[in-house]
C-alpha positions in Angstrom: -64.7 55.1 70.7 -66.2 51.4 70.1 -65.8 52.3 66.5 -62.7 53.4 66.4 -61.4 50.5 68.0 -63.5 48.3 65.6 -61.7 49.7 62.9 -58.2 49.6 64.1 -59.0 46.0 64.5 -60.0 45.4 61.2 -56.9 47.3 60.1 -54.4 45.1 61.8 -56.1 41.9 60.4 -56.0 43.1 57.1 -51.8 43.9 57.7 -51.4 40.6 59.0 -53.5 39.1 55.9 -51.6 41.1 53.7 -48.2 40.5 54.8 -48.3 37.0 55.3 -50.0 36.6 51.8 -46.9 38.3 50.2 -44.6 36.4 52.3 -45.8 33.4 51.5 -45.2 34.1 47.4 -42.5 31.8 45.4 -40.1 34.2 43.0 -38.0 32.6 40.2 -35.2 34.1 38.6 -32.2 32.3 36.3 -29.3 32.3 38.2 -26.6 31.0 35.6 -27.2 29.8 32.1 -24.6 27.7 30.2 -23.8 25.7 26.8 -23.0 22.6 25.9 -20.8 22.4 23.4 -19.5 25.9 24.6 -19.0 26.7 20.7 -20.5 24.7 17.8 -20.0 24.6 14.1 -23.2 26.1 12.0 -26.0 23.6 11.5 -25.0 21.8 14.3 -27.4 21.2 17.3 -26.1 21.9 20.8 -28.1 22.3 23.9 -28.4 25.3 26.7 -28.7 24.6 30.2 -30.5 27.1 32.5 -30.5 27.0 36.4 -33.6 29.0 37.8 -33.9 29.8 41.8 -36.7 30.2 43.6 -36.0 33.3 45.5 -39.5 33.3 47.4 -40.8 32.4 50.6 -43.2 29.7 49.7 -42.7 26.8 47.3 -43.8 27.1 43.5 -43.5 25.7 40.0 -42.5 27.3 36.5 -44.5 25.5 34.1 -42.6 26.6 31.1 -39.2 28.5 30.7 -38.7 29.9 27.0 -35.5 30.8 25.5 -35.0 33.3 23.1 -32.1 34.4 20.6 -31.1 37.9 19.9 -32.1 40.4 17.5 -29.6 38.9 14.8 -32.1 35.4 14.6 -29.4 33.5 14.2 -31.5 29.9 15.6 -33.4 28.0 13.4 -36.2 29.1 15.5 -37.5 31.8 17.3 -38.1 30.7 20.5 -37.4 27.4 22.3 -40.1 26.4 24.7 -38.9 24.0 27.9 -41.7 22.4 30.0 -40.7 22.2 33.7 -43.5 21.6 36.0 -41.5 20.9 38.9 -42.2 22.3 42.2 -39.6 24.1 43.7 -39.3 25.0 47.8 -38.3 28.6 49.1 -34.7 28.7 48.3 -33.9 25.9 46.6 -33.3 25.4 42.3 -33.9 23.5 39.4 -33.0 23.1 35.6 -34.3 23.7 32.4 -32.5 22.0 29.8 -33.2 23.6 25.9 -32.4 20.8 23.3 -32.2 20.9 20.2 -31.1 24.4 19.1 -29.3 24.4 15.5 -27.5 27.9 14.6 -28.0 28.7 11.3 -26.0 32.1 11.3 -22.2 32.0 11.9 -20.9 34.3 14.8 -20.3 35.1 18.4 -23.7 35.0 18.7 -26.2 35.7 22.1 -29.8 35.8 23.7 -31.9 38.4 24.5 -34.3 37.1 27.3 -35.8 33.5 29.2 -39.4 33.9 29.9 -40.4 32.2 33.2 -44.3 31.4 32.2 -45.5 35.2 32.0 -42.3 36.7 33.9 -38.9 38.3 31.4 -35.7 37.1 32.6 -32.8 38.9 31.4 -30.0 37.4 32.9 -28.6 35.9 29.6 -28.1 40.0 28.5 -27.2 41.3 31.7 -24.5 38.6 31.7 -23.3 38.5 28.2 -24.1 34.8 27.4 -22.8 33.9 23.5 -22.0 30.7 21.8 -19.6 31.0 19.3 -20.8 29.2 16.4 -17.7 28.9 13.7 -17.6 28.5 9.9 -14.3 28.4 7.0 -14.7 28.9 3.7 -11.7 29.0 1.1 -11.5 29.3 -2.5 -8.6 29.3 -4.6 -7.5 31.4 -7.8 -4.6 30.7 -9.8 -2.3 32.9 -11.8 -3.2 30.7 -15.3 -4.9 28.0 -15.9 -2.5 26.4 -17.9 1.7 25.9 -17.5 3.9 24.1 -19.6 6.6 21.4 -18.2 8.8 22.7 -15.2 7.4 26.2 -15.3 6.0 27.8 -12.6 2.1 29.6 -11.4 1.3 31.1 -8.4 -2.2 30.1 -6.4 -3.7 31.6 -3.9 -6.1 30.9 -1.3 -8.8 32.8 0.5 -10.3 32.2 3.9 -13.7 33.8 5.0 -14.2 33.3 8.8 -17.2 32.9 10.4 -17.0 32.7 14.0 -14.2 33.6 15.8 -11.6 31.5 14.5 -7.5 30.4 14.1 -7.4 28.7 10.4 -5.0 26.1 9.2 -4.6 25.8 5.1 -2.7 22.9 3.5 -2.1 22.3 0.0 -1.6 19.2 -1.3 -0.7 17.3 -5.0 -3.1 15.0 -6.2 -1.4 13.8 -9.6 0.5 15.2 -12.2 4.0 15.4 -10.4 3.8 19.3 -9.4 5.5 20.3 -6.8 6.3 23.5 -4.3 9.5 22.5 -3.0 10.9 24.1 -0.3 7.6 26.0 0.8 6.0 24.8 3.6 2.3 22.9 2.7 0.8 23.9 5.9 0.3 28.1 6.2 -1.9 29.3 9.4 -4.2 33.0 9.7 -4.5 33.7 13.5 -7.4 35.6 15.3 -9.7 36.0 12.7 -13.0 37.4 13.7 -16.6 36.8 12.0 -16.7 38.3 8.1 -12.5 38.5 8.5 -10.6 37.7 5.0 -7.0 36.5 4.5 -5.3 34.8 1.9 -1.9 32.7 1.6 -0.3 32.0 -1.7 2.0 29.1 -3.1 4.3 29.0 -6.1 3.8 26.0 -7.7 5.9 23.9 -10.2 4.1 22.3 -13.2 5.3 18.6 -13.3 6.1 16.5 -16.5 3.5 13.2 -16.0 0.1 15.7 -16.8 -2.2 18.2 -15.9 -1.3 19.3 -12.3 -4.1 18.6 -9.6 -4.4 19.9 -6.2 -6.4 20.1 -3.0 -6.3 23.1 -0.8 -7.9 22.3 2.7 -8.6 25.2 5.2 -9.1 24.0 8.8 -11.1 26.2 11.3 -10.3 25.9 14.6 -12.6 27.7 17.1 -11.5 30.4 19.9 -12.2 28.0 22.8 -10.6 25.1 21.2 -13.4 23.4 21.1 -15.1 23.5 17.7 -13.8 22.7 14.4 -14.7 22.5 10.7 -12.8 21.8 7.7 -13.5 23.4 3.7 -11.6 22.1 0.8 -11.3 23.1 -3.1 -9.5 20.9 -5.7 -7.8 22.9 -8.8 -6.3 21.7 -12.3 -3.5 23.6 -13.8 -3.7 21.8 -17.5 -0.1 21.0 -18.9 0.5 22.0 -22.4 3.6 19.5 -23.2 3.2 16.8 -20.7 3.5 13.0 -22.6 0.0 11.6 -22.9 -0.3 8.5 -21.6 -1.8 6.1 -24.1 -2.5 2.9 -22.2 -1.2 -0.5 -23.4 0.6 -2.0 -26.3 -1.2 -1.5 -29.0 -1.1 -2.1 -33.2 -1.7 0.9 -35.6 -1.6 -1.3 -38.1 -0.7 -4.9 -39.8 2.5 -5.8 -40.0 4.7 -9.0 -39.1 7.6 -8.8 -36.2 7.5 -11.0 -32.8 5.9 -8.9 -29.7 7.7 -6.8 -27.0 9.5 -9.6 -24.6 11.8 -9.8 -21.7 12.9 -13.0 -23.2 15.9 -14.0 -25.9 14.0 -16.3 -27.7 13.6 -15.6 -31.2 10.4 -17.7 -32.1 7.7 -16.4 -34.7 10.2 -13.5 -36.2 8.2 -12.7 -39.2 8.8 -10.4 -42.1 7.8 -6.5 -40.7 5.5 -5.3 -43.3 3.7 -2.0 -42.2 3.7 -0.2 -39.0 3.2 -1.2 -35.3 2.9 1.6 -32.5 3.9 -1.3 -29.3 4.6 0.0 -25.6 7.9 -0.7 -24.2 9.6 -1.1 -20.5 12.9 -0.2 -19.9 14.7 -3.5 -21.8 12.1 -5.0 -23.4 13.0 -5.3 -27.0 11.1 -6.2 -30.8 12.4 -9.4 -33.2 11.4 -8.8 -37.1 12.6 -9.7 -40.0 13.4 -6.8 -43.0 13.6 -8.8 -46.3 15.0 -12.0 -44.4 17.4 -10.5 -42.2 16.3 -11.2 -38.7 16.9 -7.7 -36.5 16.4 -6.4 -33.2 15.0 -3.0 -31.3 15.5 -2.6 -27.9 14.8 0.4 -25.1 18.2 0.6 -23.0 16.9 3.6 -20.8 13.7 5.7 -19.7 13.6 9.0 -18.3 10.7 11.5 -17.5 11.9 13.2 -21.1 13.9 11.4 -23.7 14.6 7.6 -24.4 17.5 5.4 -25.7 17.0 2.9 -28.1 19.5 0.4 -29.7 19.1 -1.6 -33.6 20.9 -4.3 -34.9 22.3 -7.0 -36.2 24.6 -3.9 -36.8 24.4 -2.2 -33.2 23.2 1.4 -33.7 22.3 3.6 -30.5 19.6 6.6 -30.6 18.3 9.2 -28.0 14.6 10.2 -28.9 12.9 13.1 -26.9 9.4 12.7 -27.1 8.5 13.6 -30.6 11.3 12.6 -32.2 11.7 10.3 -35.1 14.5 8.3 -36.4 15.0 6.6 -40.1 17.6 3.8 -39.8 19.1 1.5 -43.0 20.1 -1.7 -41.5 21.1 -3.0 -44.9 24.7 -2.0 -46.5 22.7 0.4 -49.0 22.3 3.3 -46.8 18.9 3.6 -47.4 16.0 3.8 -44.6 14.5 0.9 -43.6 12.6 1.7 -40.8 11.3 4.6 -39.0 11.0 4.6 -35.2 9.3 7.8 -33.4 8.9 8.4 -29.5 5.3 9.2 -28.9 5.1 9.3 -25.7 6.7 8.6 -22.0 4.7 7.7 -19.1 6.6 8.6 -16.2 4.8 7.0 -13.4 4.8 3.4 -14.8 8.1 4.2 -16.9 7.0 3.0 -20.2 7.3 4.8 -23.5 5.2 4.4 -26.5 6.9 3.7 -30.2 5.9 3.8 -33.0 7.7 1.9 -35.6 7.2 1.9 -39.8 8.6 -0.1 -42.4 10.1 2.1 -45.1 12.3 0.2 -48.0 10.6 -2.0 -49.7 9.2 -5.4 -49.4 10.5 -7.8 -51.4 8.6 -10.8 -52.6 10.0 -14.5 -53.3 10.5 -15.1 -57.0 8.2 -17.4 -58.5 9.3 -20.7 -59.7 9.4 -21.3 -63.4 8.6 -24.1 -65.9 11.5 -26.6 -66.6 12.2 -29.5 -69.2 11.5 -33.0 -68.5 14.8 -33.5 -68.6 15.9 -30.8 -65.9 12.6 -32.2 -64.1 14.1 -35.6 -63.9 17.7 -34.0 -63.1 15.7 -32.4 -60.2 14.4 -35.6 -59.0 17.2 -37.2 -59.7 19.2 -34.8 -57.3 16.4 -35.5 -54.6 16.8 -38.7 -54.8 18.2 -40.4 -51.5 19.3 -43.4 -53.2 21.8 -41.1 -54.9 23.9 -40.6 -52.2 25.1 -44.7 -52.3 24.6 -44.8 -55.7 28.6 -44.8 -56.4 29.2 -47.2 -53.4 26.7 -49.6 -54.8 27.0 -49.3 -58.9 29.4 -52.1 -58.9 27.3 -54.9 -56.9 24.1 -54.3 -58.9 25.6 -54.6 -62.4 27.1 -58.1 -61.6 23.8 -59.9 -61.7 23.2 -58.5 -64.8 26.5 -59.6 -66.6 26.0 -62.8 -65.3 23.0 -63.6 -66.6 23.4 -62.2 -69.9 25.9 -65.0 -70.2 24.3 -67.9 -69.0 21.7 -66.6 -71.7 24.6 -66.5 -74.4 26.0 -70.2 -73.3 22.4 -71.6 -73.6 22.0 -70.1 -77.5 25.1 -71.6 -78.3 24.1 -74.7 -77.1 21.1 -74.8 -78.5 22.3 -73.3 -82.0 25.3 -76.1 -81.9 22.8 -78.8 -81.3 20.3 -77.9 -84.3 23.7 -77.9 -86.5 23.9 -80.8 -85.8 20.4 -82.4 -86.7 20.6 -80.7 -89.4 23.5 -82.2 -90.8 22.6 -86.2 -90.1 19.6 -85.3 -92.3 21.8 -84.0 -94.7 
C-alpha cells in the first residue's frame, strides 16, 4: 500500500511538471504579411512587412524570420533572412521588416513560406499574398520603309504585358512634317494580363520637309494604380522626293553679281560670268550685270513645292517646282542669257536654293588701238580744260602780240631812217 501511494505521488508531480512546462512555452505564428509598394515595376526594390504573434503562454524571441519566394524564383534571391531578436510576451506581437527585395521576373507573383528560426510558416500561401510586379514592352513595324510626298503607310504597334496591366500608347512626330490627322495620338489596351499581346495601328501621312520620324511611347499602368513604367521606340519612314535641305548660301562657282540682299542698293553690281548656286528668302533678290546691262532676280513667293521668281529690267515672272529650270534672254535677241534652276525648298526656314548660270556669251572690251601724232594731239587737245574758254579768251591773248610786233616795226624804222641819214652827210 506504501508503495502504491509513493507512486501515485510521483505520478502527480511529474503531471504538474509536465503541464506547467508546456504551459509555460512561447508559440509564434505570422499573423498578416503586407508590401510596400503593393506593386512595383521589375528591378525595382520594395520591402515586405511581416507581423508575427506570440501565441504562447510564456514570453520568447524569434532570432531570425526568413522569407521565401515561390516556385517561379522570380527574387533576385532565394531567400531573405531578417534578424529579430526581440523578446516577445504571451500574447503580444512584433515585426519583421524584409528590405531590399528586387523582382527580377514580371508577374502577379507570390511566396511560398516564412521560416520562424527552425519553425515553417505558411501563412503567405494559405493567404494568397502576391505583388504584382509590372513591365511594357512595344515595338513598332511599318507597312514600308519608305513613302514619297503626301502618300500614306500604316504602322503598327505591339504591347507585351508583364504584370497585370492597362497600357497607354501615344505616337508622336519628331520631324519631317508627317502627320495622322484626325486619328487620335493617344490609343489605350485594357486588362491585359502577364505574357498578353495587343497591337494598335496608325495611318500615317508622309510630309514634304524629309524623312518622317516618330516616337511611339507605351505607358503601363499597374492593376492597383500604383505602379507604372513607360517603353518607347523611334522609327524613320525615309522620303523619296522630299527637297534636301542644303544649308546656307553658297557659290558653285566664280562668277561676278552683287549678293542676296533685302536692300535696294545697287553697289558692287559686277559683270555675271559663270554660275552661282545662292539661297534665297522670300524677297530677297540678286544685282548682276549681263554684258553691261545691270539686271535683277528676285523670289516673290515660297511654298512647301514650287517657287516664283521675277527678272528684269524687262519684268518676266516664272513658277519653278523643285527641279525645274528656266533659260531667259534679257537682251532683244531672244537668245538665253541665263539659266535659273530650283534645287531645292526648305520648308521649315522657307528658303529655296537657286542655282543660276550665265549662258550667252561674255563679251570683252575692245582694245584700244595705235593713233597718229596728230590724232594724239587732237586727243589731248579735246582733253584739254583750257579748251572750253579758249573761244571766250582768243581775242584778249592775241592783242599783246599785235602790239608788240609794232612797237618792234616803229623801232626798225627808226633806226633804219636814222642810218639813212648818216649815211648821206658822209656822202
Amino acid at each position: 500500500m506504501k508503495n502504491k501511494l509513493i507512486k501515485a505521488f510521483v505520478f502527480l508531480i511529474m503531471l504538474f511538471i509536465s503541464i506547467t512546462f508546456v504551459s509555460a512555452a512561447a508559440d509564434f505564428a505570422v499573423t498578416s504579411f503586407s508590401c510596400s509598394p503593393s506593386e512595383s515595376v521589375i528591378n525595382n526594390v520594395f520591402s515586405c512587412t511581416a507581423d508575427i504573434k506570440n501565441n504562447g503562454d510564456a514570453s520568447g524571441t524569434v532570432n531570425t524570420a526568413t522569407l521565401y519566394p515561390d516556385a517561379s524564383n522570380w527574387l533576385e534571391d532565394s531567400n531573405y533572412p531578417q534578424a529579430s531578436g526581440v523578446s516577445v510576451s504571451a500574447g503580444q506581437s512584433t515585426q519583421v521588416t524584409f528590405s531590399g527585395l528586387r523582382a527580377t521576373k514580371s508577374g502577379d507573383n507570390g511566396f511560398s513560406k516564412i521560416m520562424l528560426d527552425q519553425v515553417t510558416d505558411t501563412y503567405v500561401v494559405d493567404n494568397n499574398k502576391k505583388v504584382n510586379i509590372i513591365n511594357i514592352v512595344v515595338t513598332v513595324s511599318n507597312s514600308v520603309s519608305s513613302a514619297a510626298m503626301s502618300s500614306s503607310f500604316t504602322t503598327a504597334a505591339e504591347v507585351t504585358a508583364g504584370g497585370n496591366i492597362d497600357a497607354s500608347l501615344t505616337l508622336t512626330v519628331n520631324s519631317g512634317g508627317c502627320s495622322i490627322g484626325n486619328q487620335d495620338s493617344e490609343k489605350t489596351i485594357s486588362n491585359m494580363q502577364e505574357g498578353n499581346k495587343q497591337s494598335r495601328t496608325w495611318t500615317v501621312t508622309q510630309g514634304t520637309s524629309g524623312n518622317c520620324r516618330f516616337t511611339i511611347s507605351a505607358t503601363a499602368t499597374g492593376s492597383g494604380e500604383v505602379a507604372s513604367k513607360t517603353d518607347s521606340t523611334s522609327s524613320t519612314i525615309t522620303c523619296t522626293d522630299c527637297p534636301v535641305d542644303s544649308g546656307s548660301s553658297s557659290s558653285s562657282g566664280s562668277g561676278g553679281g552683287s549678293a542676296v540682299g533685302g536692300s535696294g542698293t545697287k553697289a558692287g553690281i559686277t559683270e555675271f560670268t559663270k554660275t552661282k548656286e545662292l539661297e534665297f528668302s522670300q524677297n530677297d533678290w540678286f544685282n548682276f550685270k549681263i554684258n553691261g546691262g545691270e539686271h535683277k532676280l528676285t523670289l516673290l513667293n515660297v511654298t512647301d513645292t514650287y517657287v516664283i521668281i521675277s527678272l528684269e529690267s524687262e519684268k518676266q515672272t516664272f513658277t519653278l517646282n523643285a527641279g525645274d529650270e528656266v533659260k531667259v534672254s534679257l537682251s532683244n535677241n531672244n537668245e538665253p542669257d541665263i539659266s535659273v534652276k530650283l534645287k531645292s525648298i526648305n520648308v521649315i526656314s522657307k528658303k529655296a536654293i537657286l542655282v543660276i548660270t550665265r549662258l550667252s556669251t561674255v563679251q570683252l572690251p575692245e582694245t584700244p588701238t595705235e593713233s597718229t601724232e596728230e590724232e594724239k594731239s587732237k586727243e589731248i587737245e579735246q582733253k584739254t580744260p583750257e579748251k572750253m574758254g579758249k573761244e571766250s579768251t582768243q581775242g584778249t591773248e592775241k592783242k599783246p602780240y599785235y602790239i608788240i610786233a609794232i612797237i618792234l616795226i616803229f623801232l626798225l624804222l627808226v633806226a633804219s631812217i636814222k642810218i639813212l641819214k648818216h649815211l648821206h652827210k658822209r656822202h
